[in-house]
DODRENZA-466054 format. One record per residue (C-alpha): residue number from 1; x, y, z; residue in three letters. Coordinates in nm, 4 decimals. Example, Ala and Ser with C-alpha at 12.3 -4.5 7.8 and 13.67 -1.06 7.14 Angstrom:
<sites>
<site seq="1" xx="1.2300" yy="-0.4500" zz="0.7800" type="ALA"/>
<site seq="2" xx="1.3670" yy="-0.1060" zz="0.7140" type="SER"/>
</sites>
This chain:
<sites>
<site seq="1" xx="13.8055" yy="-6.1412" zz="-11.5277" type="UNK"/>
<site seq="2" xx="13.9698" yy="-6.3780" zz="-11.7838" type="UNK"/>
<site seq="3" xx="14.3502" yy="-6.3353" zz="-11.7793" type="UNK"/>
<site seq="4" xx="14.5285" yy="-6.4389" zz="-12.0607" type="UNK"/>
<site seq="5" xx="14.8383" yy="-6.5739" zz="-12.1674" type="UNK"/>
<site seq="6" xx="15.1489" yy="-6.3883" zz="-12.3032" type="UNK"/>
<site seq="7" xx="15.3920" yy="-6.5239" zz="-12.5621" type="UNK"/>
<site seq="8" xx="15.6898" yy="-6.4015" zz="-12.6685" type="UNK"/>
<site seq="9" xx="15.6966" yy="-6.4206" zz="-13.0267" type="UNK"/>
<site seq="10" xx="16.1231" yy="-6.4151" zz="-13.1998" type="UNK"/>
<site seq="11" xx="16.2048" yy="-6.3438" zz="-13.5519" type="UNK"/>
<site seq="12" xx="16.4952" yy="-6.5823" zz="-13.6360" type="UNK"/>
<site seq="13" xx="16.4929" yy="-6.5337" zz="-14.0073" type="UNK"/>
<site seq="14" xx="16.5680" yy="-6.2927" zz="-14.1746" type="UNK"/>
<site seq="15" xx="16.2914" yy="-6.1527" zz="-14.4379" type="UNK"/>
<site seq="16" xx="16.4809" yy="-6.1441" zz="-14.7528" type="UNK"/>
<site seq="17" xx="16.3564" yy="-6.4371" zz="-15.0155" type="UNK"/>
<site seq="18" xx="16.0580" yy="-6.4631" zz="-14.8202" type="UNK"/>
<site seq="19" xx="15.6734" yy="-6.4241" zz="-14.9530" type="UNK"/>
<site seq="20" xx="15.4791" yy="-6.1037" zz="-14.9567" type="UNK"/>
<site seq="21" xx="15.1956" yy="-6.2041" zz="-14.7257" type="UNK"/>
<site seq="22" xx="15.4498" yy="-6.3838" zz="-14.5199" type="UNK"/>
<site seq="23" xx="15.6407" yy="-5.9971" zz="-14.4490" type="UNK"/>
<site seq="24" xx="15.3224" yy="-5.8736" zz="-14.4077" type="UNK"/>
<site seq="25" xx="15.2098" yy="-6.0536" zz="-14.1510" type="UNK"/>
<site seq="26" xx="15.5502" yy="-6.0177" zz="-13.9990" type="UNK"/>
<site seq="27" xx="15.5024" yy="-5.6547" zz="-14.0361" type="UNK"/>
<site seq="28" xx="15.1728" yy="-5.6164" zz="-13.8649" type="UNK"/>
<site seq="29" xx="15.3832" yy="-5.8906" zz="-13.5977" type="UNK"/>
<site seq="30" xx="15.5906" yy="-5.5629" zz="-13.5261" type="UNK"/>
<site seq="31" xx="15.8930" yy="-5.8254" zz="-13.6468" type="UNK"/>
<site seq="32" xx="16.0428" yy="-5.6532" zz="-13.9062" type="UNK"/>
<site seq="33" xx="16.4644" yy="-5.6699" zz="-13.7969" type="UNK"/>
<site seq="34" xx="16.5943" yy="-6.0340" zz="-13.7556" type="UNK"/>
<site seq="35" xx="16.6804" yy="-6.1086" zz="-13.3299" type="UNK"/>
<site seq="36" xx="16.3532" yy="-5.9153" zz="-13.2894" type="UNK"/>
<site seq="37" xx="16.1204" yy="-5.9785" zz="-13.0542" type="UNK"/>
<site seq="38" xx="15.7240" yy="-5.9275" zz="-12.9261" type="UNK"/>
<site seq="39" xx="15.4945" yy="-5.9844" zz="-12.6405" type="UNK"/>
<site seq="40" xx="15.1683" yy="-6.0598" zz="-12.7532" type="UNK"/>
<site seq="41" xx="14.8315" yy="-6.1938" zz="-12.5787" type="UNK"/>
<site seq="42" xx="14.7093" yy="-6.5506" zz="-12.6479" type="UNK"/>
<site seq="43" xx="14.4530" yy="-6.4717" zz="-12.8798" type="UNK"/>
<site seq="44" xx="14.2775" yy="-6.6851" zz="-13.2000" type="UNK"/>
<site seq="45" xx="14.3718" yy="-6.4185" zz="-13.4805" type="UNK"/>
<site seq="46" xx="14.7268" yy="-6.3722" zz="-13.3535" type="UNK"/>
<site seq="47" xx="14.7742" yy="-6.7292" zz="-13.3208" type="UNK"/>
<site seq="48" xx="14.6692" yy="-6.7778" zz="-13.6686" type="UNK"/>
<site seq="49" xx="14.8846" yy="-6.4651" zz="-13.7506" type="UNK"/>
<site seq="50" xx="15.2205" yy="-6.6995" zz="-13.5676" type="UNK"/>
<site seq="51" xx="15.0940" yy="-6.9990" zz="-13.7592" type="UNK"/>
<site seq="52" xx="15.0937" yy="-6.8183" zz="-14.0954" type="UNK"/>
<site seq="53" xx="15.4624" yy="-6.6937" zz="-14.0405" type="UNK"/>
<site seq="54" xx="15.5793" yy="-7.0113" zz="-13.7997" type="UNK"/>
<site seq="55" xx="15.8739" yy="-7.1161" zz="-14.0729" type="UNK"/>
<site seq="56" xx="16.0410" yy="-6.8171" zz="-14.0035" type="UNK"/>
<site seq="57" xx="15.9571" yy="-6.7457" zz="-13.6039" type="UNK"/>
<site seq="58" xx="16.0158" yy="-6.9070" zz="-13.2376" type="UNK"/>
<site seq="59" xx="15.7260" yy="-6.8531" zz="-13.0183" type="UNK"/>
<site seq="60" xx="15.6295" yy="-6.9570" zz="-12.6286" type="UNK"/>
<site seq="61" xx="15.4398" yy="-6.8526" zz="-12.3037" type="UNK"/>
<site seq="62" xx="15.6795" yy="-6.6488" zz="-12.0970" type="UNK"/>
<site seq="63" xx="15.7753" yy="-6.6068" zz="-11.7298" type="UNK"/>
<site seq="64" xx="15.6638" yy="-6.2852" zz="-11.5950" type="UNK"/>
<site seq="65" xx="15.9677" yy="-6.2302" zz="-11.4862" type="UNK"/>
<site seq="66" xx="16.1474" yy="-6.2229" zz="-11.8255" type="UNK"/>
<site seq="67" xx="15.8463" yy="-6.0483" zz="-11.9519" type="UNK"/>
<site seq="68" xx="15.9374" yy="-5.7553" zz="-11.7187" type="UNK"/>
<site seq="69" xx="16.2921" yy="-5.7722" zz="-11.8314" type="UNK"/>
<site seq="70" xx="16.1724" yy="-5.7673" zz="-12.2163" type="UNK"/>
<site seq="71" xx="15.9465" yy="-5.4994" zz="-12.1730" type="UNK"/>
<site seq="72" xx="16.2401" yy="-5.2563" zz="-11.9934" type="UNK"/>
<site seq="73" xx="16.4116" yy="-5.3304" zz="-12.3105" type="UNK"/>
<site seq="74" xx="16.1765" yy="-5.2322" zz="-12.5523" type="UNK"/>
<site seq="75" xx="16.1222" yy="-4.9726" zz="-12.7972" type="UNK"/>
<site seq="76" xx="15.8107" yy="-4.8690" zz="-12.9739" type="UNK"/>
<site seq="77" xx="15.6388" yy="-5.2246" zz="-12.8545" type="UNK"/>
<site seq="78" xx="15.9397" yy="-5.4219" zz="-12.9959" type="UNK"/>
<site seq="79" xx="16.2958" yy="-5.5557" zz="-12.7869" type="UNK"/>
<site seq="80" xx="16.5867" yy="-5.5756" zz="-13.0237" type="UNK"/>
<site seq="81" xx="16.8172" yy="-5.8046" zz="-12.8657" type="UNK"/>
<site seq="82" xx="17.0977" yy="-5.9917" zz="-12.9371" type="UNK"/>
<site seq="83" xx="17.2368" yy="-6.3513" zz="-13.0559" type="UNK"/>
<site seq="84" xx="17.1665" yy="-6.5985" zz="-12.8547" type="UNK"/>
<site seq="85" xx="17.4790" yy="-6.7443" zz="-12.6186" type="UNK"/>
<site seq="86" xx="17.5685" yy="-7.1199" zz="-12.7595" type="UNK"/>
<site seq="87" xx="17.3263" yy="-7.0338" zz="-13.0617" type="UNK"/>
<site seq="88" xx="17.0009" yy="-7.1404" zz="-13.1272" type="UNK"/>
<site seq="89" xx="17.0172" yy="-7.5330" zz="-13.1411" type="UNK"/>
<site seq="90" xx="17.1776" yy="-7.7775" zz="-13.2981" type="UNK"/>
<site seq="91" xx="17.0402" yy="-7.8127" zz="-13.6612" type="UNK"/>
<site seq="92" xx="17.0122" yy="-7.4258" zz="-13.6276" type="UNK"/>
<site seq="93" xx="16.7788" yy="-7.1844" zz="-13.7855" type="UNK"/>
<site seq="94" xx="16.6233" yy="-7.4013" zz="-14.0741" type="UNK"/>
<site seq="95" xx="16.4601" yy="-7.6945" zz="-13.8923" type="UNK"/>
<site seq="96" xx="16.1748" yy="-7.7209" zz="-13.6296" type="UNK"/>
<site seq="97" xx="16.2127" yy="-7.7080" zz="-13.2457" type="UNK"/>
<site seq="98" xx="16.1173" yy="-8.0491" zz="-13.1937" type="UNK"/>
<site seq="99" xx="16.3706" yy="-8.1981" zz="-13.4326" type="UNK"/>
<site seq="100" xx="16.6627" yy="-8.0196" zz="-13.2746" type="UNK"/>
<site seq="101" xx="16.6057" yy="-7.6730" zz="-13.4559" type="UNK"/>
<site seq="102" xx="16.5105" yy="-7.3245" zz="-13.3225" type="UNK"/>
<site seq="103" xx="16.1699" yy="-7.2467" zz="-13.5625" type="UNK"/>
<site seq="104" xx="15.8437" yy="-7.3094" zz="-13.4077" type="UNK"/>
<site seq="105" xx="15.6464" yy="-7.3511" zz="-13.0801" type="UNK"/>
<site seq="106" xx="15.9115" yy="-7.4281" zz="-12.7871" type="UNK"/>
<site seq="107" xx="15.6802" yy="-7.4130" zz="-12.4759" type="UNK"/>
<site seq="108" xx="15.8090" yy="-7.2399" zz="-12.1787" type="UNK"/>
<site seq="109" xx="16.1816" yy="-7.3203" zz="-12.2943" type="UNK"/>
<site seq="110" xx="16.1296" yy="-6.9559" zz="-12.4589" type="UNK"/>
<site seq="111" xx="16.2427" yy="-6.8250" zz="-12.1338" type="UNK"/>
<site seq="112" xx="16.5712" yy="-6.9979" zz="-12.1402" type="UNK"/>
<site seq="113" xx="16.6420" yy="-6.8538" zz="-12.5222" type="UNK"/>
<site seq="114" xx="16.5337" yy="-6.4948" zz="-12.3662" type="UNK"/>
<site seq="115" xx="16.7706" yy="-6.5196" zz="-12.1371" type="UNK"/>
<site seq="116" xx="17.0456" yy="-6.6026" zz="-12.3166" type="UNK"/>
<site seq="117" xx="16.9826" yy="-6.3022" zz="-12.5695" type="UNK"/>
<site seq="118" xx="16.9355" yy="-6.0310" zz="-12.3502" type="UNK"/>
</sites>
């Protein structure tokens, strides 16, 4: 048996001003409210599904533990949560994780941002 990955998958954006197939793929994401967030399995067509929509998303493995704690919180396969405590970075919400912003892939450091929003 073949266990896979799960990754927590954060709307940071908001969706006005963006591109159809960008909300759509958003939509069938289950993102649809901005702070909103996902667990997904690690699989080729959603990862092309978070690389379509990655300009507008924050994605990672998670902990099991916070996993557990997302999934208490969740309604209809989605957790609402809050802002995050100390905000999302220091360029903020329009640059990439590895240059100091909050969009993209940020490894396990997902947990931490989890964390802070719940």
């Amino acid at each position: 048996m073949i266990i896979m990955a799960e990754i927590a998958v954060l709307l940071v954006r908001g969706l006005i001003n963006t591109r159809p197939e960008i909300r759509e793929t958003l939509h069938r994401l289950r993102l649809t409210k901005k702070n909103s967030c996902v667990v997904v399995q690690d699989k080729p067509e959603i990862i092309g599904m978070i690389n379509k929509v990655k300009d507008q998303i924050t994605w990672g493995e998670v902990k099991a533990d916070v996993a557990a704690a997302l999934k208490k919180r969740m309604t209809d396969n989605v957790a609402h949560l809050n802002s995050p405590r100390k905000g999302f970075g220091r360029k903020g919400i329009k640059f990439q994780f590895k240059t100091g912003g909050a969009l993209g892939n940020r490894g396990d450091k997902i947990n931490d941002l989890l964390e802070r929003m719940m």
